[in-house]
N, C-alpha and C positions, 0 to 999 in steps of 0.2 A: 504494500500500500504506500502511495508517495503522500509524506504528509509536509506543506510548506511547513520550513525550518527547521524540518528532521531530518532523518538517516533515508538516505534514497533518493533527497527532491533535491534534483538539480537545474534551479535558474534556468541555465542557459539551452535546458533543452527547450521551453517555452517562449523564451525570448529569439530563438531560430525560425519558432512559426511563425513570427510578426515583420519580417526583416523593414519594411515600411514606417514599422510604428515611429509616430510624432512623441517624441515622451513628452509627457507632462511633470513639470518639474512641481517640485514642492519647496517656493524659497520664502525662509524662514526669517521674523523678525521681532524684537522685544518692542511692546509699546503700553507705554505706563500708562496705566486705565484712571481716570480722576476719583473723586470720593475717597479716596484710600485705598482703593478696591486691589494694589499691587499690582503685577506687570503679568499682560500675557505673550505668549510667543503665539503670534498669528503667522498664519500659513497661507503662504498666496500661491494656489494651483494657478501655471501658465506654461503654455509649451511653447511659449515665442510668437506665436503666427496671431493675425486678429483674428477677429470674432469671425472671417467667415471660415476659420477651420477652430471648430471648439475646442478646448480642453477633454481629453478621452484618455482610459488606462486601458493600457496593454501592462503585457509583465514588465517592463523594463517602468515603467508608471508607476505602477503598484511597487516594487520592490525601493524605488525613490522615493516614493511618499513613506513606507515602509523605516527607510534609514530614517528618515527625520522625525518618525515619530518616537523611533528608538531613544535617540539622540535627546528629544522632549521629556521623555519618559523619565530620564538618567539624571535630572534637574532637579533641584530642590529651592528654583529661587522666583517660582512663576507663581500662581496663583490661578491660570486658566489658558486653558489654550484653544485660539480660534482655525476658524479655517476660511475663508473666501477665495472669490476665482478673479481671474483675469475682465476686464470690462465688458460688460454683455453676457458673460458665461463664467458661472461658477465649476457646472461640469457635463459634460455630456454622455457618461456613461461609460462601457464598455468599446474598444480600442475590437472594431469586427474585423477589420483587414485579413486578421490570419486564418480567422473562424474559418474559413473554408479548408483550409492546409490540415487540420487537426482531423489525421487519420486515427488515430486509437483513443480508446474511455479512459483511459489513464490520465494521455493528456489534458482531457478536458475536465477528468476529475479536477488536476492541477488549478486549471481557471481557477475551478469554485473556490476550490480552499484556499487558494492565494488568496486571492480576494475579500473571501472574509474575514481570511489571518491577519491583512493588513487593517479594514474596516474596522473590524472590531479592538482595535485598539483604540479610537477616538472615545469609546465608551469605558475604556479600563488603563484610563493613564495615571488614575490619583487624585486629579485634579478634573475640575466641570472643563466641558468642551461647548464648545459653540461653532454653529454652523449658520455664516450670515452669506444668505443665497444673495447677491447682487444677479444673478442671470440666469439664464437656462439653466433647467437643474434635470436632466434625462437617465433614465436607467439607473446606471450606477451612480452619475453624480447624484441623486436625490439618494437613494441607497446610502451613500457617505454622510449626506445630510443628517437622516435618520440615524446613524450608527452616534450621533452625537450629542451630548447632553440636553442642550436649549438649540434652538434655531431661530430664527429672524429671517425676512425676505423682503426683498423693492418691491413695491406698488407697480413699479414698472415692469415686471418682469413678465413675459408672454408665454413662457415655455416651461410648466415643471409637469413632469408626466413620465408614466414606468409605458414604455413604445413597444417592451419587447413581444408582448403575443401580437402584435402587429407580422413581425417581422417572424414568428415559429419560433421564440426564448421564452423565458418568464424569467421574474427577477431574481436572481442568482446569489448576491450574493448581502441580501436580508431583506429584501422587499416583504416578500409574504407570509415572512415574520414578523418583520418588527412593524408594518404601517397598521396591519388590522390590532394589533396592541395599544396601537396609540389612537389611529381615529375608530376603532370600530369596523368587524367584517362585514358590514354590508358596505361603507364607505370605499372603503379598502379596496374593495370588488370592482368600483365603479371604476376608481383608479386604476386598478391592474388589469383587469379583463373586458369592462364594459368601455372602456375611453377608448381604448386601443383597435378595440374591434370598432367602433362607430369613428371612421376614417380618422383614426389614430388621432384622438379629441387630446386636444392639450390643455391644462389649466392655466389659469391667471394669476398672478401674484394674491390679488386678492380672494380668490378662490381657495388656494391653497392655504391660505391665513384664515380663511370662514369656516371650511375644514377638521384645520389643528393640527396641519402638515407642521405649522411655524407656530412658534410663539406671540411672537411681534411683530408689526410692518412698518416700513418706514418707506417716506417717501427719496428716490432715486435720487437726486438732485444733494441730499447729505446721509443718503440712507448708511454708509462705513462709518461715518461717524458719531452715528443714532444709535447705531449697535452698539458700539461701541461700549457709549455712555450708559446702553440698556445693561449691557453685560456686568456695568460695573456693580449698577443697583441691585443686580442677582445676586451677584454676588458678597456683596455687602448687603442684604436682608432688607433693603429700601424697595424692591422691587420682585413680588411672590407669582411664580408662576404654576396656576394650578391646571388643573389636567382632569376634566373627567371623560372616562370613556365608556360611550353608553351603552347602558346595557344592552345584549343582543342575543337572539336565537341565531347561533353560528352554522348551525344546518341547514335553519331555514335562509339565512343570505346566500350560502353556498347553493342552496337548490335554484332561487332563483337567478345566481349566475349563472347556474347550467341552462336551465328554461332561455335565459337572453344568448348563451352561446348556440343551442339549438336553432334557436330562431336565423342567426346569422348562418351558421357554418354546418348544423347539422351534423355536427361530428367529425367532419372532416380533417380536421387538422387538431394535434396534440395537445399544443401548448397550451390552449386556453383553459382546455380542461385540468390539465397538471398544474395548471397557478388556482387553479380552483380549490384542488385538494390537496395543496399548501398550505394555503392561506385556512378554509376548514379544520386542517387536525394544528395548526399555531396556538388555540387557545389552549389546549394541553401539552403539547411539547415545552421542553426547556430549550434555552438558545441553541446548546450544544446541539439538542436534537433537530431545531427545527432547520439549522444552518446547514446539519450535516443531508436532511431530506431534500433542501435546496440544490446542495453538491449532486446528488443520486440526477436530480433533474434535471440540471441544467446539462450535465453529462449526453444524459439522454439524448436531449433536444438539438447539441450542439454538433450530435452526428448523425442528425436525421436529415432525410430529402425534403422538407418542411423547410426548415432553416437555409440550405442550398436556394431551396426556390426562393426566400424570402428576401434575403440577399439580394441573388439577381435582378428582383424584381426595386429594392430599394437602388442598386446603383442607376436600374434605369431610371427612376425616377428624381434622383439626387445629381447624375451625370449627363444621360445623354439627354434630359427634357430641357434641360439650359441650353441648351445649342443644337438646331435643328438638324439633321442632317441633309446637306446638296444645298443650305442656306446663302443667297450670294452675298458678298461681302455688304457687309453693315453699313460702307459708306453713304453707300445708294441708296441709301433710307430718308425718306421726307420728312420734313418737322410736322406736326399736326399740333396747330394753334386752333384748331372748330374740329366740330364731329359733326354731322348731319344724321339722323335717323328717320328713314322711311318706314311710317306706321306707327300705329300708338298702342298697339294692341300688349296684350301683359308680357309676350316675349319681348318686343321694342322699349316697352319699358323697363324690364331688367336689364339688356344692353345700357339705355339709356345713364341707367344707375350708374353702374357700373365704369364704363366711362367718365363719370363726371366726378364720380370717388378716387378714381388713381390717376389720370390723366390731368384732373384739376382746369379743364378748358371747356369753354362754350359749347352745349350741346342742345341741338334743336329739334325737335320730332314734327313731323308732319303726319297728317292723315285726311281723309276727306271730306272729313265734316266736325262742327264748331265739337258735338258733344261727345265723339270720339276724342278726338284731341285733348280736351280738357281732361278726358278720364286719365288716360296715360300719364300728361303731364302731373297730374292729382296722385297720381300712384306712386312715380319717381319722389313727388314733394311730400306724400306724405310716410313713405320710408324711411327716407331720410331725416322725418321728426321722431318716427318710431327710433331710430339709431340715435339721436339725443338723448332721447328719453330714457334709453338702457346705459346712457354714460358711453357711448360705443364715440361718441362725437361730439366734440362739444359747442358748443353754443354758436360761438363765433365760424367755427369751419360749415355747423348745419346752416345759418344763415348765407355764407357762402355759397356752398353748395347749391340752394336751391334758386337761387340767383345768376347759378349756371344755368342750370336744365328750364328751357322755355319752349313755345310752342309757334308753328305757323300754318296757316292752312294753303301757304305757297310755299313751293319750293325756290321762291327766288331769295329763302333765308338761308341758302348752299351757299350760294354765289362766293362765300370769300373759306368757306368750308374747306378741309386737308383730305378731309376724309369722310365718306357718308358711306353709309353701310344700310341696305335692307333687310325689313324682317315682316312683308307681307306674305300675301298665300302665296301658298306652296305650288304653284300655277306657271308654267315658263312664259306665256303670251302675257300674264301681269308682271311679272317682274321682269320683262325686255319692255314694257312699257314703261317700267318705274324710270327704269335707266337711261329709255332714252329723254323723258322728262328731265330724269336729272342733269342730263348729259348738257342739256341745253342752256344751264343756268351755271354751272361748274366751272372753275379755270380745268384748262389742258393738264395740268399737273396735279390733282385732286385724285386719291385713290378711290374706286368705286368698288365696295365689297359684298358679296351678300351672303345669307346667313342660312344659304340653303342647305336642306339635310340629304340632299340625294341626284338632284338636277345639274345639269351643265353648264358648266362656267364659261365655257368655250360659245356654246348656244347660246348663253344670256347674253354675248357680248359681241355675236355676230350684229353686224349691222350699226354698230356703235362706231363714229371719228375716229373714236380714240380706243380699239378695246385689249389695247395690252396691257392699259391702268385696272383692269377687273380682274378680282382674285376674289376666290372662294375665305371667305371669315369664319367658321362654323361652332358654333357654340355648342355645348351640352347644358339640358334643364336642370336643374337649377343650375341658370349664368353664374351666380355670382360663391356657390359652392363648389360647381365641377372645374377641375383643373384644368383640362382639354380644352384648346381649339385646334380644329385642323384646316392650316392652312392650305388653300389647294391652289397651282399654278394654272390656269389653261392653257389651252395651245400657243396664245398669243402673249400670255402675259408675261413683260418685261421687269428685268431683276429689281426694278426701282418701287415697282408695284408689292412684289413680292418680298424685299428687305424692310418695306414702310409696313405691311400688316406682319411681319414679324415683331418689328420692333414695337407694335403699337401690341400687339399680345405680349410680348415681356414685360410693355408697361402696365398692361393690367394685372398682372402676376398669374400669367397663364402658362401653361408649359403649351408648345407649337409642333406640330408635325407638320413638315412639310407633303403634302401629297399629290398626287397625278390627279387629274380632272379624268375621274373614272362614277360609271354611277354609284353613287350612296359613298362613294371615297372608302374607308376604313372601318369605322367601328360599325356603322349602320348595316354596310354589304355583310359583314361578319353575322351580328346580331340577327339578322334578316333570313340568313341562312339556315344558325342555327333555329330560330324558331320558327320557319318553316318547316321544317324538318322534321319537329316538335308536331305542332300543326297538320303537317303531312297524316301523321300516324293515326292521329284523333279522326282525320277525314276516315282514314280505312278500318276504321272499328277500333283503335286503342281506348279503353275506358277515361277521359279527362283526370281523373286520380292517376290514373296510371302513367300517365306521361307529365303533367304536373308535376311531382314529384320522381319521374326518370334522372333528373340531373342533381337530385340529392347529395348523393356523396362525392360531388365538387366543391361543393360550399358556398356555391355562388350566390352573390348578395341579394336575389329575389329569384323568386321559381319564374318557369315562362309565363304564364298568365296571369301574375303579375306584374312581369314587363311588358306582357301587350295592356292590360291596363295603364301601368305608365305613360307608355308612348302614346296611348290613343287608338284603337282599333280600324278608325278612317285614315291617321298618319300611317301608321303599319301595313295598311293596305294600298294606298300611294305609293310607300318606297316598294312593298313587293312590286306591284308592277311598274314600277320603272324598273328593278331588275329583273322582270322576267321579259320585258322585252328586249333589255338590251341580251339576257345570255340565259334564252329561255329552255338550253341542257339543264341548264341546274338550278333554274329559281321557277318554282309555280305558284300560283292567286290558288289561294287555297278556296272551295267551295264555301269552305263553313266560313271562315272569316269573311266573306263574301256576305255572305248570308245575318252575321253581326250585324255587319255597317249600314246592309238595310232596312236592318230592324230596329236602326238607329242606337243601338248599346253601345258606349261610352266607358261601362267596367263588366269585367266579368263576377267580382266578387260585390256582397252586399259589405252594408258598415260591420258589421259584424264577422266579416272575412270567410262567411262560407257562398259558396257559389250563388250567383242569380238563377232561381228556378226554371226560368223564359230564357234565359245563356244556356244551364244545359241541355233543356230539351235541343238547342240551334246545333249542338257540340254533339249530340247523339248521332246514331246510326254507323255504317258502315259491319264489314263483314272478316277483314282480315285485321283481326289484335295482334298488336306487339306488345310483347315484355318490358317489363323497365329498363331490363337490360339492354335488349334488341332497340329502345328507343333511344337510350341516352348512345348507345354503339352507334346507331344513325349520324347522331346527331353530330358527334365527333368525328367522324369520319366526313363528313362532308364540311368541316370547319378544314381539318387538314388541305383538302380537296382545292379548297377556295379559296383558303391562304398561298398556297402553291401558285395556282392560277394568278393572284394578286403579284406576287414576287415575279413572277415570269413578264407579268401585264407593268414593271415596272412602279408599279402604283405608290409604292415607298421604297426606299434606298435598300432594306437590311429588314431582317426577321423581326431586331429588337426594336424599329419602330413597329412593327404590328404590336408586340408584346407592348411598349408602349400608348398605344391610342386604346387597347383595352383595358389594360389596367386602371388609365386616368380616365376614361372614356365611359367604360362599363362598367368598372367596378370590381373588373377579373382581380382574384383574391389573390393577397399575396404569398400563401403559402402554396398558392400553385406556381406563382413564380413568373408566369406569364405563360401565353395561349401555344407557342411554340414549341419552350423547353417542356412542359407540360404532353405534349402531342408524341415530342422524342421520347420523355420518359415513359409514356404507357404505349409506348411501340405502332404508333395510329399512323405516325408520320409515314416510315416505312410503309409499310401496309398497305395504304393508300397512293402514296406518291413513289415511293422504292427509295428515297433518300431520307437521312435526318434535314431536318431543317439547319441547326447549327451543328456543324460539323467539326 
């Protein structure tokens, strides 16, 4: 058994898996606390770089934070010892770079126990510890937090949250010990299992103080030296820190974490469930134990295809969604001093918002009558009071803001416009109408983009002066939640077009895919497929339960008839057929959905989540049933199929943008990893097309 700082554990074989790692130093300093309160040695975690590469342990981290706590330990002239981080980040967790390298359970054993070998020192030095979060506090950094006597946190701070069942971890090295101890297992829960799974929910400074993650809050601006003066008063008995933690049925929290991870994941993936039944048997374990069931787990997890995939799937979204790929140089990007918005309707107006929140410039909606119009613009203005009213904005910027966003019922309030984008129906002969309206009113240099989810960009802009300024914008619902746009080039559009709606999606903090003017582009052609396919089955006698739930043991973030409820049964039936006439081998208008849209249904499920009675009689019939199995096997198998097709067709540069526009797109889970590596691992890729995908 390798145990850190015993007989067997050898450093450097774990510091070989990281070769990358940024160490994060631990440098050390005496400073006399006022009141009398004596001197502490504060601890400033920094591994050199700003804040856009945080503070993270690897071993070589861990065994440096390690010495100096030694070093602290060995003293007899302190009084308390702090800890804080570098400016914007106190810490960011665990140092993954090598995770993937860590072929045997030994080594990963090692993680664990390092880890808490070194952690758990801030809790057994002699002396009170203090942990004053100035900034992100992730995974482990909040984990070292908690390992310490008192805490403190900035008002300012955006980021404190345990990420790892996000990613196929759980918190390793005392998360699911020590937080349901201090706030409470059901709290506990919401942090480690429930945040992570609902698109990895971060806390707020203040959140984390309402809680009882922190002690005390102090505002950003002197918050080091609030603490400071807090710590003294603790110290000196001016200032009582009490604690209660409430009471709890710890089986019943646990159950309903499980009921909330069912709901997402359906089983699918390990880790949520292992932080589950951590944090449950924590209220009887002692530390020793509960650190040491941590170690077992984290082991676990750290050499499953769960955690590979989760990775994968975080670098794409932390690496290649910054920089498009086939993106043309930045230069050739226009300024956008206006926005123009075609339409008022409630997608126009989330653009709308959205726009006028990051971009901070003039934005105008148009529509074709006085009391459309006003709705829209009523809806952007009164968002924007709702986001005062939650503190989300304050006074001054909401006044602002809606002093941007205004309305016209001509489009000659374009006229000195950078950029106008439409968001009417979904109709090619109205929106080549929009354009060429606009066209007329616009300078020559004004990008024209529209917000279609499946139509031609090339189409829309035949006929136009100028149509190499038109480029595909594409948003996902909810605008101002989903990460995704995908940018789409047409035949004609020139690089100045297509570097201007890049740069105008970074500005809104969107990740961009660049894609081919192909129909329905990427995620929709995907989605499209598989749930025809779906679809398909039910046409030919699959029981609606039966294939509803065929794609269960993916995990995927909604069943399919819940995604056609999402999308709309009349939009889902549009983009089908635009793809089945452009590539009517492999896309078909299904009868029954067909049948839906003229019965005019809008949901398939009632408020109460079981089927519309009059939906499934429409859903019934047919003569050949498939299996769950034979249906989700379908259904995969023609996702391969058509991803293939896509890559051949040029449509995106690389696999990992498909894997890309799904993950941020659809919601593809991340411990599958993305739609590709996933396809390679259960052997579908092959099988269907004779090659892996990534090779």
């Amino acid at each position: 058994m390798i145990e850190p700082n015993g007989p067997g554990f050898d450093e450097s074989l774990l510091t070989a898996l990281f070769p990358g790692e940024v160490v994060t130093r631990a440098l050390v300093r005496d400073v006399a606390l006022p009141y009398g309160a004596g001197t502490m040695a504060l601890i400033t975690l920094d591994n050199g770089r700003d804040h856009t590469r945080p503070n993270t342990f690897g071993p070589a981290g861990l065994v440096a934070l390690r010495d100096v706590l030694d070093a602290v330990a060995a003293r007899h002239d302190i009084a308390a010892v702090g800890v804080t981080g570098k400016p914007f980040i106190f810490a960011a967790g665990a140092d993954l770079s090598g995770a993937g390298l860590i072929g045997a359970r030994e080594e990963a054993l090692a993680i664990g126990r390092l880890g808490h070998a070194v952690f758990r020192r801030l809790g057994e030095l002699g002396v009170p510890s203090f942990a004053f979060v100035n900034g992100a506090a992730l995974g482990g950094g909040l984990e070292l937090a908690l390992h310490c006597t008192y805490r403190t946190i900035s008002s300012g701070v955006t980021a404190v949250a345990f990420p790892e069942c996000f990613l196929g971890l759980l918190p390793g090295w005392g998360g699911t010990y020590l937080l349901p101890r201090l706030i409470g297992p059901e709290a506990a829960l919401k942090v480690i299992v429930e945040n992570p799974l609902s698109q990895n929910r971060m806390l707020r400074g203040a959140q984390a103080y309402s809680l009882g993650i922190a002690d005390a809050m102090f505002e950003p601006a002197d918050f080091l030296a609030e603490s400071l003066r807090w710590a003294a008063r603790v110290l000196t008995g001016a200032a009582e820190v009490s604690r209660a933690v409430p009471d709890a049925d710890w089986d019943a929290a646990a159950g309903a974490a499980r009921f909330f991870a069912d709901a997402k994941l359906r089983g699918a993936a390990p880790a949520p469930y292992r932080a589950i039944d951590l944090v449950a048997a924590a209220c009887g374990r002692s530390r020793d134990e509960g650190f040491a069931a941590e170690d077992e787990g984290l082991a676990d997890l750290l050499l499953s295809e769960e955690l590979r995939a989760g990775l994968y799937a975080f670098d794409l979204t932390r690496n290649r969604a910054r920089h498009a790929a086939g993106a043309p140089d930045a230069v050739s990007a226009r300024p956008v001093t206006k926005v123009g918005v075609v339409g008022a309707g409630l997608m126009a107006a989330q653009i709308a918002l959205l726009f006028a929140r990051r971009l901070e410039v003039p934005v105008v909606l148009t529509d074709l009558d006085q009391a459309r119009l006003d709705a829209g613009v009523g809806h952007v203005h009164g968002e924007i009071a709702a986001l005062a009213a939650r503190g989300r904005l304050s006074a001054d910027t909401a006044a602002k803001l809606t002093g941007l966003v205004t309305g016209s019922l001509t489009k000659d309030a374009f006229a000195d416009a950078d950029f106008v984008i439409e968001a009417v129906f979904e109709d090619m002969a109205v929106k080549r109408q929009v354009f060429g309206e606009v066209e007329a009113v616009v300078r020559p240099d004004c990008v024209l983009a529209t917000n279609t989810s499946s139509l031609s960009v090339t189409e829309m802009a035949a006929g136009l002066a100028h149509p190499s300024r038109v480029a595909g914008f594409h948003f996902f619902n909810p605008v101002g939640a989903m990460p995704l746009v995908e940018v789409v080039r047409g035949a004609v559009t020139d690089d100045g077009a297509v570097a201007t709606a890049l740069a105008v999606g970074k500005a809104l903090k969107k990740s961009c895919v660049l894609v081919k003017d192909a129909p329905a582009f990427v995620v929709n052609r995907l989605l499209t497929r598989f749930l025809g396919e779906i679809i398909g089955c039910v046409d030919e006698g699959t029981p609606f339960e039966v294939a509803e739930h065929a794609p269960d043991p993916l995990g995927l973030p909604m069943s399919p008839f819940f995604l056609l409820q999402l999308v709309g049964p009349a939009v889902a039936l549009h983009v089908t057929e635009t793809l089945a006439a452009a590539y009517p081998d492999r896309f078909a208008v299904s009868p029954k959905l067909r049948a839906l849209v003229a019965a005019g249904k809008t949901a398939v499920y009632r408020p109460d989540l079981v089927i519309d009675e009059s939906v499934a009689v429409l859903l019934a019939g047919g003569d050949r049933p498939s299996s769950a199995g034979e249906v989700r096997e379908r259904a995969l198998e023609a996702l391969a199929e058509e991803i293939r097709v896509m890559l051949d067709e040029g449509v995106v540069a690389a696999p990992e943008d498909i894997d890309l526009c799904m993950i941020l797109g659809a919601g593809w889970p991340f411990h599958l990893g993305g739609i590709t590596p996933y396809l390679d691992r259960a052997g579908i890729s092959e099988k269907v097309t004779g090659t892996r995908f990534r090779l």
